[in-house]
C-alpha positions in Angstrom: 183.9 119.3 62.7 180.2 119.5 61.4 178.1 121.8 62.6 175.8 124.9 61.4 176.5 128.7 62.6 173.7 131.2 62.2 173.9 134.7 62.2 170.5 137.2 62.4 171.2 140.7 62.2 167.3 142.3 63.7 166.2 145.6 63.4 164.1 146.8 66.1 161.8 149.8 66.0 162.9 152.8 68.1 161.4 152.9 71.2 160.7 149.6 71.6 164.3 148.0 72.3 163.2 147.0 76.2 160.1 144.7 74.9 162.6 142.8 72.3 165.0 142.4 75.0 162.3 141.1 77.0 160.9 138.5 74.9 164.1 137.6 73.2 165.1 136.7 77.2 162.2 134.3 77.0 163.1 132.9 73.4 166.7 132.0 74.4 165.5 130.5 77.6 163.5 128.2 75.6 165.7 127.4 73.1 168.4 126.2 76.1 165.4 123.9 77.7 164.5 122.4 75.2 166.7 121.9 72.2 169.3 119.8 72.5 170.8 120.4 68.8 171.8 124.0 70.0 174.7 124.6 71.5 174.9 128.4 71.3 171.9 130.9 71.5 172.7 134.9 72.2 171.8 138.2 71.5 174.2 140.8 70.5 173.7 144.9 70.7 175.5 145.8 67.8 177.2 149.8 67.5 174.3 150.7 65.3 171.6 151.6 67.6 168.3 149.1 67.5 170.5 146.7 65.6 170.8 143.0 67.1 172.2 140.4 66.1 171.6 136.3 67.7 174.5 134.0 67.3 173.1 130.2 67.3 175.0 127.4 66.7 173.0 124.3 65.8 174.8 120.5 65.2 173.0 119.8 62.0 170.2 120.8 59.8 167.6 119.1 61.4 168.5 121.2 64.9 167.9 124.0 62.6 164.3 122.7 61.1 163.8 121.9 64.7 164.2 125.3 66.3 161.9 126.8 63.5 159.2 124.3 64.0 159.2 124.7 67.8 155.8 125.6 69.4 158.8 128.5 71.6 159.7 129.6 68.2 156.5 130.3 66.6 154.6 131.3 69.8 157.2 134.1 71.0 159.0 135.1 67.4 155.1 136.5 67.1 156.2 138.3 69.8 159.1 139.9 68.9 157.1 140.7 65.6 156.0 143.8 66.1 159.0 145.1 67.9 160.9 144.9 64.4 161.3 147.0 61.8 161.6 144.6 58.9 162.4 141.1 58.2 165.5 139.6 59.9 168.4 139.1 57.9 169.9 135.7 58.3 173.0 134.2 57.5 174.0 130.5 57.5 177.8 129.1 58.2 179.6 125.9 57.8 181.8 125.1 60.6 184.7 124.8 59.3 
């Protein structure tokens, strides 16, 4: 099985959870439309509060380079930029 699992653990400023929500609603939306290398796009609360995490599953690395070059991307992870409170961590995975 091939494929390429990412995890992003984001850190959202206090306060300003319902805005991230929002635009991340609009990023995932996007992301389903019109990428057909994703298979899998979805935020997670985690227990810690303003902690998120996005499981994405991609079926190679040109899905990946493809969702980070997408005009949806770029034009609404500005968005989400000022909600955070720091850089995302990101983790990559090999299906296995």
């Amino acid at each position: 099985m091939s494929g390429i699992g990412v995890i992003a653990t984001l850190r959202v400023q206090p306060g300003k959870e319902e805005a991230f929500e929002g635009v991340f609603a609009e990023l995932a939306a996007a992301v389903r439309a019109n990428e057909a290398g994703n298979s899998y796009y979805k935020l997670f609360r985690a227990a810690e509060a303003g902690v998120y995490k996005v499981m994405e599953c991609y079926d190679d690395e040109a899905a990946v380079e493809a969702h980070r070059a997408s005009d949806h991307f770029r034009t609404l992870g500005a968005k989400l930029g000022p909600c955070l409170a720091g850089a995302p961590q990101i983790e990559t995975l090999s299906a296995a």
